[in-house]
Each structure stands twice: as C-alpha cells, then as structure tokens.
PARONU-601650 format. One line per 10 residues: number of its first residue (from 0); their letters; for each residue x, y, z of N, C-alpha, C. Coordinates in nm, 4 decimals. Layout:
N
NUM	a	X,Y,Z,X,Y,Z,X,Y,Z ~ ... .
END
This chain:
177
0	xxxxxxxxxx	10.9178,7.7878,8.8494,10.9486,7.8077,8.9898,10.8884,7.6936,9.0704 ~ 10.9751,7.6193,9.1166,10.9189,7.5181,9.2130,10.8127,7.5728,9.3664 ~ 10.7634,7.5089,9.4075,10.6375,7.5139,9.4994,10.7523,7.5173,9.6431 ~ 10.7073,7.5806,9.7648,10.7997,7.5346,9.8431,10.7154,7.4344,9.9383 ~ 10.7627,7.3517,10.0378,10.7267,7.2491,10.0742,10.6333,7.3043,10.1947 ~ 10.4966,7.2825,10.2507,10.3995,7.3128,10.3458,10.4917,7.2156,10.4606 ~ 10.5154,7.3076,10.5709,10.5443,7.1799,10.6597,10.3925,7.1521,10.7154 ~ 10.4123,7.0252,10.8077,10.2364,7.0104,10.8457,10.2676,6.9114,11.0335 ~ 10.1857,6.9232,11.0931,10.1839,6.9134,11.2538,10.2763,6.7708,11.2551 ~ 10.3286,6.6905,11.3464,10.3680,6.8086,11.4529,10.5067,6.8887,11.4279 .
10	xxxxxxxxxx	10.5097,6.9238,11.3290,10.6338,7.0165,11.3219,10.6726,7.1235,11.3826 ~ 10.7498,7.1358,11.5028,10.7500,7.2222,11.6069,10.7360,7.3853,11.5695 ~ 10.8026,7.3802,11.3794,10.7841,7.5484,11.3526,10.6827,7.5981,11.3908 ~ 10.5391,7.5104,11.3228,10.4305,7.5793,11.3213,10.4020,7.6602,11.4949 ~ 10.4383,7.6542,11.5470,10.4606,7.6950,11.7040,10.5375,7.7974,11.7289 ~ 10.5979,7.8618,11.6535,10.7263,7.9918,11.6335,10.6441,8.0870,11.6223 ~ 10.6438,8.1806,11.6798,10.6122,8.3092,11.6446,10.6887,8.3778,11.5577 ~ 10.6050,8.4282,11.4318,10.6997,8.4799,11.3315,10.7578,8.6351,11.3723 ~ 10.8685,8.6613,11.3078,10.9698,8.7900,11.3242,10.8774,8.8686,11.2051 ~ 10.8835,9.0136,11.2525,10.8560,9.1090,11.1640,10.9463,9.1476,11.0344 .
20	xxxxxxxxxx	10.8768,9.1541,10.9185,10.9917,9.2336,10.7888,11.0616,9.3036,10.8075 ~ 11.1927,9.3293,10.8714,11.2607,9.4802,10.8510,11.2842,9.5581,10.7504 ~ 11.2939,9.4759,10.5817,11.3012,9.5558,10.4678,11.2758,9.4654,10.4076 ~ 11.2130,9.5471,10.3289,11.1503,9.4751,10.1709,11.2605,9.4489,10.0178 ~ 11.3144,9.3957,10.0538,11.4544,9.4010,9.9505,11.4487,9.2740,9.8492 ~ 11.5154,9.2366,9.7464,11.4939,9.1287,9.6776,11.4945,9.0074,9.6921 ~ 11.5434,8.9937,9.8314,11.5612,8.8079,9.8955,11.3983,8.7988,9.9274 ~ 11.3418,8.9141,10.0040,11.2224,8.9178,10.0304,11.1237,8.8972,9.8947 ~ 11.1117,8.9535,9.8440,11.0356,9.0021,9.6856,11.0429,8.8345,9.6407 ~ 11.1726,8.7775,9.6310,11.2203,8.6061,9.5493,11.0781,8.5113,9.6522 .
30	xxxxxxxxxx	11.1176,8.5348,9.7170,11.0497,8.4573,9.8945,10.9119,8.4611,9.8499 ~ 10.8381,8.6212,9.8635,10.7166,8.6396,9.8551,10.6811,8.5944,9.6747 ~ 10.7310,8.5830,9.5857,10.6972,8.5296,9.4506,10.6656,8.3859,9.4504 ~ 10.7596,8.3829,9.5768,10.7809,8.1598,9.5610,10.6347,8.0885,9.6474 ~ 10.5784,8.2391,9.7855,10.5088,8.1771,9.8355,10.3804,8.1824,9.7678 ~ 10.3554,8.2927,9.7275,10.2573,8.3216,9.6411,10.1946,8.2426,9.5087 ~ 10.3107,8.1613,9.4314,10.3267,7.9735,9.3853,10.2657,7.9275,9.4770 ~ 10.3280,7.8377,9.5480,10.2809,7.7766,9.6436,10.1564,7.7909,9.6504 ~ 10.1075,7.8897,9.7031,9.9501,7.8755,9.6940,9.8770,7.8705,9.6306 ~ 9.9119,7.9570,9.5348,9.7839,7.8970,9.3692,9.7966,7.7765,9.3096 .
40	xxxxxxxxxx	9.9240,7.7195,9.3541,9.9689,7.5422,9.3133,9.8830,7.4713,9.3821 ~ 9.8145,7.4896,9.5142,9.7797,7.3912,9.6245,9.6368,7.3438,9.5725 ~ 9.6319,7.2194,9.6061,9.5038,7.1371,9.5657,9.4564,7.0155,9.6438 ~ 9.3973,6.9619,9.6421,9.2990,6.8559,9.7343,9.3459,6.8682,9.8755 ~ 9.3031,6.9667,9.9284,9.2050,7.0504,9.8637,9.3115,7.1967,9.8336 ~ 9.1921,7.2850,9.7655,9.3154,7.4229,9.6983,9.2867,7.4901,9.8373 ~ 9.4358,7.5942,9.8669,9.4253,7.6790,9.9808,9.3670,7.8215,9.9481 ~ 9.3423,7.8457,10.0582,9.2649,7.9902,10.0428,9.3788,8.0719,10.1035 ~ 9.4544,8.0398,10.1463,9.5348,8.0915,10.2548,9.7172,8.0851,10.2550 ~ 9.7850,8.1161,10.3299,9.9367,8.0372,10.3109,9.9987,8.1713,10.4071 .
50	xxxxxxxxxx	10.0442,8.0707,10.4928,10.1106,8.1867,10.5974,10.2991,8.1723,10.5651 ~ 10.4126,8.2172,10.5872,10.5414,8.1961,10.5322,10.5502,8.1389,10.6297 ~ 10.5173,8.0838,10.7781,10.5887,7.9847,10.8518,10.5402,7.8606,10.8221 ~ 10.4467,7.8485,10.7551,10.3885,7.7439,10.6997,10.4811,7.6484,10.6075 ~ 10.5960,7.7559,10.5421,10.6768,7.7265,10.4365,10.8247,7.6814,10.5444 ~ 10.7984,7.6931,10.7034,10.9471,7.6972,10.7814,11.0036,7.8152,10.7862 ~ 10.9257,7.9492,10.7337,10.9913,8.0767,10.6917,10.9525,8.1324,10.8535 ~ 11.0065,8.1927,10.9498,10.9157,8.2388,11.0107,10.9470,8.4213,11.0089 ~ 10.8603,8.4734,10.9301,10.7938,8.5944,10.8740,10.7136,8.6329,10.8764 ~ 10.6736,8.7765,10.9342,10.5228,8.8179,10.9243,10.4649,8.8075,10.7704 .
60	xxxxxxxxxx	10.4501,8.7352,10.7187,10.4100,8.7528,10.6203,10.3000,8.5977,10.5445 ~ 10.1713,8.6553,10.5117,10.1008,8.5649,10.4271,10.0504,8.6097,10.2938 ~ 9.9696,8.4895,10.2861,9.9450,8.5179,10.1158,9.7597,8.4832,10.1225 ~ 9.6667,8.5317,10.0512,9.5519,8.5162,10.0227,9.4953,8.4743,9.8639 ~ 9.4213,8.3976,9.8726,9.3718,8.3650,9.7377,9.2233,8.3103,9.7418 ~ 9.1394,8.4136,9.7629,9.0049,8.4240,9.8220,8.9115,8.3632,9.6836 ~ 8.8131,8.3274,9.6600,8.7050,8.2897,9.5276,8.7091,8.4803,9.4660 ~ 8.6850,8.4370,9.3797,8.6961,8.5973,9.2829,8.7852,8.6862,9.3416 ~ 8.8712,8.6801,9.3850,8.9523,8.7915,9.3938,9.0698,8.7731,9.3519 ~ 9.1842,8.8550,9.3508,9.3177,8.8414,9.3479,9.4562,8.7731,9.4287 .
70	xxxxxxxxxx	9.5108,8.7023,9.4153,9.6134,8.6706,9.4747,9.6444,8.7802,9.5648 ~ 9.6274,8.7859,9.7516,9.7086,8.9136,9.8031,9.8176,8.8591,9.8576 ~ 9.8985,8.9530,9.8827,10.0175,8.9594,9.9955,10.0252,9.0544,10.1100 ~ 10.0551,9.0304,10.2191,10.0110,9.0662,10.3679,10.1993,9.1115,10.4412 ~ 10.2508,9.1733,10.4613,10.3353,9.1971,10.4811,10.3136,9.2524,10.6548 ~ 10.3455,9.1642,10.7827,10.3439,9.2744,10.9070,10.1935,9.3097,10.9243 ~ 10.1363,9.2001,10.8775,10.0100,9.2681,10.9282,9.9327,9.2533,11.0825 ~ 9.8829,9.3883,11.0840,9.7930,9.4026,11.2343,9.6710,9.4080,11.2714 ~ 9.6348,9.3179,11.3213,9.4567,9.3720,11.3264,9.4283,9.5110,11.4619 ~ 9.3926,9.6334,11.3921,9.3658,9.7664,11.4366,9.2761,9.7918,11.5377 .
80	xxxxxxxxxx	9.1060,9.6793,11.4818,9.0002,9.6805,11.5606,8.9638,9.5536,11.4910 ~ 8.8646,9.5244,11.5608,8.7370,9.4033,11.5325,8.6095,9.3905,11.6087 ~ 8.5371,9.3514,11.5541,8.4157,9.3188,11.5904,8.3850,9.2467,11.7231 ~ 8.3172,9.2871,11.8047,8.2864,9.2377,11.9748,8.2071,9.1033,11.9296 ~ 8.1111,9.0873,11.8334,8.0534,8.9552,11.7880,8.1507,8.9010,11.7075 ~ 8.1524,8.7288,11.7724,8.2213,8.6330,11.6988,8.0933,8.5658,11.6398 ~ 8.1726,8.4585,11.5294,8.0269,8.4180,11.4894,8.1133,8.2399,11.4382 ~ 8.0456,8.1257,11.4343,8.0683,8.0474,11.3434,8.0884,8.0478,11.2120 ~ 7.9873,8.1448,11.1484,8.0123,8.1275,10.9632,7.9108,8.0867,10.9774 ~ 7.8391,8.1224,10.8202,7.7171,8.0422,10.8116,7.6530,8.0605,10.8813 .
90	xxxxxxxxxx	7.5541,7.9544,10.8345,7.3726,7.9804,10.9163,7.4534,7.8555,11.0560 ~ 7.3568,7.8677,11.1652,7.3657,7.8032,11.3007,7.3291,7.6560,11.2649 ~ 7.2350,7.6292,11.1764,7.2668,7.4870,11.1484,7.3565,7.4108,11.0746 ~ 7.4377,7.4811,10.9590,7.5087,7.4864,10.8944,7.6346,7.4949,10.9050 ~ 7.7252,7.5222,11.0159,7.8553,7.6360,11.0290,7.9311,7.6257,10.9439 ~ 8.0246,7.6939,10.9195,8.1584,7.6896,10.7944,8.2811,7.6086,10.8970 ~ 8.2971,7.4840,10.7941,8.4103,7.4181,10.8360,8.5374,7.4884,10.8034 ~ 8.6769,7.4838,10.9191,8.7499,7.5607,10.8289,8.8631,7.4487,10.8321 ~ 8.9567,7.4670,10.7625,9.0710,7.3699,10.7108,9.2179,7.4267,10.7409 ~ 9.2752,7.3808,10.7039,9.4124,7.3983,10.7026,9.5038,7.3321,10.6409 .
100	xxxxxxxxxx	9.6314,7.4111,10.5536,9.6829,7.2858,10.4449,9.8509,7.2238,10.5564 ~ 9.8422,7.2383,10.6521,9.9152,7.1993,10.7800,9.8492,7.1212,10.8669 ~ 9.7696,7.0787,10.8389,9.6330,6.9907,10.9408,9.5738,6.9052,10.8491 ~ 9.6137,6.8433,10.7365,9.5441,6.8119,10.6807,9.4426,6.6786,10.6912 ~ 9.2735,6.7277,10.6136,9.2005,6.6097,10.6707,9.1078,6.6517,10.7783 ~ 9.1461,6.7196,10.8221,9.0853,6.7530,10.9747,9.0041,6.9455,10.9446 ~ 8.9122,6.9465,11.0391,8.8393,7.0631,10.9826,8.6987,7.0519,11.1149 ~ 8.6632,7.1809,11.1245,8.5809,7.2091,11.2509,8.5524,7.3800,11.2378 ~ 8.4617,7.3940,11.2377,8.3741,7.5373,11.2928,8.5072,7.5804,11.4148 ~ 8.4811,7.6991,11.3882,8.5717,7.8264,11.4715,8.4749,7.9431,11.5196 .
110	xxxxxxxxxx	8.4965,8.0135,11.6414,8.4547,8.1248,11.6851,8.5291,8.2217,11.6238 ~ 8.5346,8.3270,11.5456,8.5898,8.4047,11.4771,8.5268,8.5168,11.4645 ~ 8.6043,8.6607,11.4786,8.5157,8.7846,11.4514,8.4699,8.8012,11.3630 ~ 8.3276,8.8514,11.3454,8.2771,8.8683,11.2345,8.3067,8.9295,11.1410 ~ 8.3951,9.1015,11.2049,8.4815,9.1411,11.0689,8.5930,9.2133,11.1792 ~ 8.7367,9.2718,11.0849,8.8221,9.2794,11.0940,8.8721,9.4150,11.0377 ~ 8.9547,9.5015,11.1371,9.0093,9.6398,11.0693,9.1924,9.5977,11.0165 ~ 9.2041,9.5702,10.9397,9.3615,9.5196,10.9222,9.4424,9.6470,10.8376 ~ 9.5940,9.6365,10.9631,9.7284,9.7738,10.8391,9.8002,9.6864,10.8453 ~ 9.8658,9.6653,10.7270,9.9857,9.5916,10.6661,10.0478,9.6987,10.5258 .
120	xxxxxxxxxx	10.1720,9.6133,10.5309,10.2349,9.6519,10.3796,10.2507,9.5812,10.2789 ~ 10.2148,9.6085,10.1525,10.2123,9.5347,10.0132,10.3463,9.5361,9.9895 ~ 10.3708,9.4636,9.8760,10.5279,9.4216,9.8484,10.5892,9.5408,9.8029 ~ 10.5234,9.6881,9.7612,10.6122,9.7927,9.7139,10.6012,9.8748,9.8615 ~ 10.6151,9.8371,9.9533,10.6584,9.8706,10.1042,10.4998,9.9873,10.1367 ~ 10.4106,10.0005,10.0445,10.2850,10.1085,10.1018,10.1996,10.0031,10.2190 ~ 10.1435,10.1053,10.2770,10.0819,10.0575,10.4131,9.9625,10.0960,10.3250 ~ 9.8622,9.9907,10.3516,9.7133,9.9557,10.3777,9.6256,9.9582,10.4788 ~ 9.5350,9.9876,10.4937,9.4096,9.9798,10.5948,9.2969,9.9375,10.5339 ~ 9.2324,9.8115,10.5855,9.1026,9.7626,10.4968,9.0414,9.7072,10.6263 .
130	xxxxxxxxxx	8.8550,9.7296,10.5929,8.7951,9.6466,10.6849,8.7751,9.5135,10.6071 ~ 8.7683,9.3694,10.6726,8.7425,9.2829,10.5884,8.6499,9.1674,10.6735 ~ 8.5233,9.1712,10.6369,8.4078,9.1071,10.7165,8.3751,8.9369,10.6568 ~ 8.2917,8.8554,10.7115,8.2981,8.7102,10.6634,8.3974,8.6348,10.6490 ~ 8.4238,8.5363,10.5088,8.5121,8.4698,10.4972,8.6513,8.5091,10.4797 ~ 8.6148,8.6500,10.3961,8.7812,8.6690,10.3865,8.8416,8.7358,10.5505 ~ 8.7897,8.7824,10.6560,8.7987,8.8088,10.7713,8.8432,8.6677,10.8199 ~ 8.7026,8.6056,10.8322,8.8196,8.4567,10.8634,8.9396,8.3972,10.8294 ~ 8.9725,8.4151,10.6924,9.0670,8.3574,10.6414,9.1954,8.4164,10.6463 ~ 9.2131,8.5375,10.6903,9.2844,8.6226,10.7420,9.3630,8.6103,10.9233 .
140	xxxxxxxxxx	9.2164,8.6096,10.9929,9.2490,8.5874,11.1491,9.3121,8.3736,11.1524 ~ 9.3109,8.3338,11.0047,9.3115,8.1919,11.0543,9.4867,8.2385,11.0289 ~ 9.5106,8.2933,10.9173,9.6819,8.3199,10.8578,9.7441,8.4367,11.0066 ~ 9.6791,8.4709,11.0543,9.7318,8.5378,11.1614,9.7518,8.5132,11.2657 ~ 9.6820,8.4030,11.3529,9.7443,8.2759,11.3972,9.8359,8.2126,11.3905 ~ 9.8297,8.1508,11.2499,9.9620,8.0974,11.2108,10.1132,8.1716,11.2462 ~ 10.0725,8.3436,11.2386,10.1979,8.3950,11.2446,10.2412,8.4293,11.3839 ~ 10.1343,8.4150,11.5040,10.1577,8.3900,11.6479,10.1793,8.2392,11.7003 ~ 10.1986,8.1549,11.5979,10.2041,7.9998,11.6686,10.0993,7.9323,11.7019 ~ 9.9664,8.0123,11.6888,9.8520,7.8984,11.6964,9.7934,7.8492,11.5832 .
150	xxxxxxxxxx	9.7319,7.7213,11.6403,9.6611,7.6661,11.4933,9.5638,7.6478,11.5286 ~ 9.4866,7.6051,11.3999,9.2775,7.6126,11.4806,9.2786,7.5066,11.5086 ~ 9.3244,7.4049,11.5370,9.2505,7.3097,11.6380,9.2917,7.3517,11.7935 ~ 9.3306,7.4275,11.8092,9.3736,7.5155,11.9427,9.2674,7.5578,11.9794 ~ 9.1859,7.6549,11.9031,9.0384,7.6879,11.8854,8.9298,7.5909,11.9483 ~ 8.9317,7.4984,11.8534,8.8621,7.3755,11.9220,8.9027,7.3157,12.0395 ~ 9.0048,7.2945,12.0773,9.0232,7.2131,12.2550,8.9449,7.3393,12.3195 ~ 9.0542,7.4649,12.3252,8.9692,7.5371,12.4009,8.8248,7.5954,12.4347 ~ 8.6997,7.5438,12.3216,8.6378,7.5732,12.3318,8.5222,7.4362,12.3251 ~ 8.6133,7.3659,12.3431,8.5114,7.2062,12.3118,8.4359,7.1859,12.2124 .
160	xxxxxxxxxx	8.4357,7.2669,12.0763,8.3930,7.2261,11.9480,8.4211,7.1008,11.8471 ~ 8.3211,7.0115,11.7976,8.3642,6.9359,11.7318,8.4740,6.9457,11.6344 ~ 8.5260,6.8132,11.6020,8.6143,6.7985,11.4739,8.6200,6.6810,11.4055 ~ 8.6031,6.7090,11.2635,8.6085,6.6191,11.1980,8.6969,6.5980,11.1145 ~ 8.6651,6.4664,11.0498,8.8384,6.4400,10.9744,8.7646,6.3754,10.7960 ~ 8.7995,6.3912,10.7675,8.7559,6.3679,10.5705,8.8367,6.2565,10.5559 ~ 8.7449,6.1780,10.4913,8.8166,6.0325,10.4460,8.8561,5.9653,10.3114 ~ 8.9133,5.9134,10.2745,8.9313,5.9107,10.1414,8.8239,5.8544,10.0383 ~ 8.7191,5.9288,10.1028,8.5355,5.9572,9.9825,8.5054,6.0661,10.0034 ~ 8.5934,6.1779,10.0734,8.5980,6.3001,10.0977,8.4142,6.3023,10.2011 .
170	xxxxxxx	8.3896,6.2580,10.2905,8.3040,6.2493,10.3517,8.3546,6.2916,10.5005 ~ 8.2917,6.3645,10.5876,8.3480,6.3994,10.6986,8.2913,6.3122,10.8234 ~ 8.3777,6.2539,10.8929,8.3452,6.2184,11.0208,8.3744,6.2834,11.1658 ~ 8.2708,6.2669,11.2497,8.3809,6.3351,11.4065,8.4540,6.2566,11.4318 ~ 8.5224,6.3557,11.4845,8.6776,6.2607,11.5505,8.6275,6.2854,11.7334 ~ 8.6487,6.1675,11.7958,8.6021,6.1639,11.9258,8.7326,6.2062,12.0349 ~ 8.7456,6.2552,12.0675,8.8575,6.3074,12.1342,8.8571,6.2486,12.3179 .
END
C-alpha cells in the first residue's frame, strides 16, 4: 500500500475545516488503512500524529502513534472537558518542542492543556470516552487543530513564543521573526 502524500504550508487545505464522518463504510475503512501507513511510514523525523487533512482529505478524522502504544484511530472526535491549567511540557527550563510533519523543520513550545476528556468513534463505529493527560493530550489537541484549520505556529504568533528551525546537523536555531 503506497503512503499518501503529507501536503505541507502554504497549502491552503491545511486551513479547511474538516467535515464530520457520516458513515463508516468501506471507502472510509480503505482511507483510514492508507492513513494509518502513512504514519507508521513517516521518518526524519517519525510522526506521532497524522490528521486526514493533512493527506488533502478533509475529515474528522486522525491517526496516533504515541512511544509504546498502539497505532489509534480517532473518528469525529470531541474534546468533552479539559483542564483550566495549560502547561508547556516538561520542566520550565526545558519545554517540549512540538513539530509538525506539515511544518517541517520548524518546532516551538505550545500552551496546551494539561489533560483532556475526549468521545470519538473507532473504525467499528463504537463511541469512546478517555481522559488523556501529557504528551499524548498534546498530541491529540495538536491533530485537533489540524481538523479546525489551525496550525501551531498560530500558537506561537499569538502568544509571542519562540521558534526554531533544525538544520541539516539537526541542531535547532531561533528563527527571528
């Protein structure tokens, strides 16, 4: 199964607000198999993440591929509740850079809730409810973005946070804006 192609800025999709699933039927099921490739294919760097407008698809729908866990799929998902504290990641001297395989190169600390109440549906159409705190919370509110048209360097203008860009010694510099 071939990989499908990441579009990456300024490609006006990434700016679409994605349409909700109306049914889970086999064009869908082909779609969600191909994106779900796609992401375990992705490398320098590998994604944690993969939203379907990412692919030009615009669908509520992403994909997760967190350190030790399982490949998920996110069908329509909603965040229910969240946490009143946002946090950087990481310790305060430290923050967690976050990335994007649509941005590539570029990467900057985010204000992000610390954790997350999310309902969605898995590919055999059942609804879920999970709290999901830290990185995989982040990595979630970053794919959920994606499916409202924002991207995290949106994050950063609006909040005047640095950004940096990785160079080909994989070393990060700020980018002076």
């Amino acid at each position: 199964m071939k990989p499908l192609k990441i579009i990456t800025i300024p490609n006006p999709l990434l700016r679409q607000i994605s349409k909700p699933v109306s049914k889970i039927d086999p064009k869908i099921l082909k779609f969600i198999k191909t994106l779900e490739n796609t992401l375990s294919k992705t490398s320098n760097p590998p994604g944690v993440g993969l939203s379907a407008i990412q692919t030009a698809t615009p669908l509520q729908i992403f994909c997760t591929l967190l350190p030790n866990q399982p490949l998920k799929t996110y069908i329509n998902p909603q965040i229910i509740s969240k946490s009143i504290r946002m946090t950087l990641g990481g310790p305060k001297t430290n923050p967690f850079l976050e990335g994007c395989l649509s941005i590539p190169t570029i990467y900057g600390a985010i204000k992000r809730h610390k954790w997350i109440k999310l309902k969605w549906l898995d590919k055999n159409n059942q609804t879920h409810t999970q709290k999901f705190s830290d990185f995989p919370a982040r990595v979630i509110q970053h794919e959920l973005d994606h499916l409202n048209g924002i991207l995290f360097t949106d994050h950063f203008l609006k909040n005047n946070l640095p950004l940096f860009e990785k160079n080909s010694k994989n070393q990060l510099n700020p980018i002076h804006l």
